[in-house]
N, C-alpha and C positions, 0 to 999 in steps of 0.2 A: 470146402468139403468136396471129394472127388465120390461121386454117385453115377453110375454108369446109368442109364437109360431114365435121367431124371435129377431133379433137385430135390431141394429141402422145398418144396413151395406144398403147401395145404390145398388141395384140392377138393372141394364139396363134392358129395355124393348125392347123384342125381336121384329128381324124385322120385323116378321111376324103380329105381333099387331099392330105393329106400321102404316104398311101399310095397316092393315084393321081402323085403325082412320081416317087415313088421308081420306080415303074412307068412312069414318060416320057407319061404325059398329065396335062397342065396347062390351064386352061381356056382355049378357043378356041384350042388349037396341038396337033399331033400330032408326037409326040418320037418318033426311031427307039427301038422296044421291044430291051429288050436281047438277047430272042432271035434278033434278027436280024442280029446281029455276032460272029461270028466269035468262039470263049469265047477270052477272053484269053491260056487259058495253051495255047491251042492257038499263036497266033497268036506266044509267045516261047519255043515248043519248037521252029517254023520259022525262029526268026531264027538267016541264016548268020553270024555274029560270034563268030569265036573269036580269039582270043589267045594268040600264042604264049608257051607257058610256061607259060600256065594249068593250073590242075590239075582233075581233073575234080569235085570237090570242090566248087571256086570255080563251074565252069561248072554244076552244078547248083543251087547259091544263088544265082548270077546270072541265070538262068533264072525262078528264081523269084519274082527281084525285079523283072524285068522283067515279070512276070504282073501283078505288084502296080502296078507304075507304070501300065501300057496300063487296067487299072482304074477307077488313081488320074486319068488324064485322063481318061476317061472319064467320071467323076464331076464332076469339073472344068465338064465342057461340061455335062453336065446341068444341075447348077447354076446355071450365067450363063444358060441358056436358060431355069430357072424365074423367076430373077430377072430375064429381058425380057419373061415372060408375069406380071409383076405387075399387077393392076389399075390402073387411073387413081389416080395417090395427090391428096393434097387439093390445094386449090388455096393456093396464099401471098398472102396481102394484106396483112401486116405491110409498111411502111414502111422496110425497113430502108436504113442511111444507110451507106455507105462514101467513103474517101478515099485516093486515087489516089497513085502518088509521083510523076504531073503533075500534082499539088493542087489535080485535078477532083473532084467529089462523084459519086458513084454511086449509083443504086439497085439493086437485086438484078436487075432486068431487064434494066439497059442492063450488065449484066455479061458478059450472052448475045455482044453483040457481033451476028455474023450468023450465030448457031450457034443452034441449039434447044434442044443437049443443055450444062448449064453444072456443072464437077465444080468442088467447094470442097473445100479442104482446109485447118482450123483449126489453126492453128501453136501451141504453146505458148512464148508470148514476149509475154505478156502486162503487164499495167504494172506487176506489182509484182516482175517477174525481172530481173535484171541482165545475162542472157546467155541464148542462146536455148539449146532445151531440145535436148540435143546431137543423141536420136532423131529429133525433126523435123526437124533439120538434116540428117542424114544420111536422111531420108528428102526430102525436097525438092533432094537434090542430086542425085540419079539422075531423079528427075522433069524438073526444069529441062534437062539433055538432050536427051528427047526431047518436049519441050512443043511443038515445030512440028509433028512427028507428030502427036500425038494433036489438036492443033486444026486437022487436015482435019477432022476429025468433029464434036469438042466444045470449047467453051472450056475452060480450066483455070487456077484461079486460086488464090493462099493468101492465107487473111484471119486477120488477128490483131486483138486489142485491143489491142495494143504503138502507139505514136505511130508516126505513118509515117517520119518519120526515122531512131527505132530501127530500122526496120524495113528502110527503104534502107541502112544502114551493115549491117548483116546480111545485106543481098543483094550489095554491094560487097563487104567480108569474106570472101568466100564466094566472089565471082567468078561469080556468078548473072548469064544474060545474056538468059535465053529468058521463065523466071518471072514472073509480074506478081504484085505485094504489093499489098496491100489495109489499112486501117487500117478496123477495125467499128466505125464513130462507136456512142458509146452502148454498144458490148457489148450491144445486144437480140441481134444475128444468134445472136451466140456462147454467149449465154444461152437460147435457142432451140434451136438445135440443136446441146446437147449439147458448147458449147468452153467449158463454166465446168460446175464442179461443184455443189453445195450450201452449199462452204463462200468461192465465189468463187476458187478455185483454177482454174488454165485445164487446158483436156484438150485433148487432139487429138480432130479428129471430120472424117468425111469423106462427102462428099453429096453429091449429083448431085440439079441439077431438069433439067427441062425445060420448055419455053414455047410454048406454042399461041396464037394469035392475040392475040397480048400478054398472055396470062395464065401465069403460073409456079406450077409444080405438082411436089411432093415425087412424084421417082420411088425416091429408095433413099439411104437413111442407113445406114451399119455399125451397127449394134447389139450385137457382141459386145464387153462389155466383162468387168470382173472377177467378175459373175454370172458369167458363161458358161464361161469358164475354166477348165481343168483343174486337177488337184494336181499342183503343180510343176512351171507351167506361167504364163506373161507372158500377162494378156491378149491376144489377137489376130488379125485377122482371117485368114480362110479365100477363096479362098490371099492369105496373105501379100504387100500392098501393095507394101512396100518389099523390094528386090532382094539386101537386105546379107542376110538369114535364108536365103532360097534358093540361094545360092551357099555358103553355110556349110551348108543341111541335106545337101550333097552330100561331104561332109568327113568324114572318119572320127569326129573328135572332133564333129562338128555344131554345133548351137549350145550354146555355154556356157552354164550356169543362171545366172551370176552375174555375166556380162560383157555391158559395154554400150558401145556408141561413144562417143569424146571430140569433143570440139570441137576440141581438137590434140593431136597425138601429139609 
């Protein structure tokens, strides 16, 4: 990987930083400090929502899981707000090669399109699978969606090392009509950032650069993977990319530890 003022290497954030985030100052941006909002469970011991039938039992475990939610977004935004006050990440000058399913060649910049901000998302359906990997499926099917949405703002592409044919017959299959597939000539890109393992196994990985005066530059790769993870607990990111988990953590039963989506039911 050619990275101008740096490598691929993970760098810990000092605790010094860290405890000014967690306190809503981030370098060069002033985050509303938490004392100045309203405490939470002030804020869901005022909410007028009751339910007839409810018992009062319910209405004060509801109460207090509404403390936890207004929190829980709360943390949410901090978050996204420390991850837009990232530094300048490096710049990219790798060559990398793609191929279009109009069987044009791309470089990583003319990816951008007329966007600045460019999100990839590595598929696994790579050349030695036979069928695409069902979770990336089910995660690029709620994406494809809303892909005119989100590119008011940024491009949004999925790139595999799968041939681009496999790869059209997987977006046809599927009934994909917004999505654009990508085929990573080479496998550098995916090798690169984190869509092949050690043993040449493909992984899912998801990035966003950005582009300044024709230069592309790493703004934010996921980096939680099976390090990071809990006990008894699926790799995954914070919050949760894909829509299928968050609609199920709202479920009594939540998510299941040992169920995963198919490619058909």
């Amino acid at each position: 990987m050619h990275i101008k003022n740096g490598g691929a290497v993970r760098v810990s954030t000092s605790a010094t930083k860290r405890d000014r985030c967690r306190r809503g100052l981030v370098p060069g941006k002033l985050l509303p400090m938490a004392n100045t909002l309203t405490p939470a469970d002030e804020l869901a011991k005022e909410n007028p929502v009751r339910i007839e039938g409810e018992s009062q039992e319910y209405r004060e475990a509801r109460t207090a899981l509404l403390a936890a939610e207004i929190e829980l977004r709360r943390h949410i935004e901090s978050v996204a707000a420390q991850r837009r006050a990232l530094p300048p990440g490096p710049q990219i000058t790798s060559h990398y090669q793609f191929l279009g399913e109009d069987g044009q060649h791309r470089t990583l910049a003319s990816l951008f399109g007329d966007r600045n901000t460019l999100i990839i998302y590595t598929a696994m359906y790579g050349p030695k699978m036979k069928r695409s990997c069902p979770m990336c499926t089910n995660a690029v099917g709620p994406w494809n969606a809303i892909v005119p949405d989100v590119e008011q703002l940024a491009t949004f592409v999925v790139v595999s090392r799968g041939e681009i044919e496999k790869l059209k017959s997987w977006k046809q299959e599927r009934d994909w009509h917004n999505v654009r597939l990508y085929q990573d000539l080479g496998g550098e890109y995916s090798k690169d950032f984190f869509g092949v393992d050690a043993d040449d196994n493909d992984n899912p990985a998801l990035t966003v650069f950005t582009k300044k005066d024709s230069n592309v530059y790493l703004f934010w790769t996921a980096e939680m993977s099976g390090s990071t993870a809990d006990p008894g607990q699926d790799p995954r990111g914070a919050p949760d990319a894909s829509p299928l988990w968050s609609l199920l953590d709202l479920t009594p039963t939540g998510r299941p530890p040992k169920w995963y989506p198919k490619l058909n039911y």
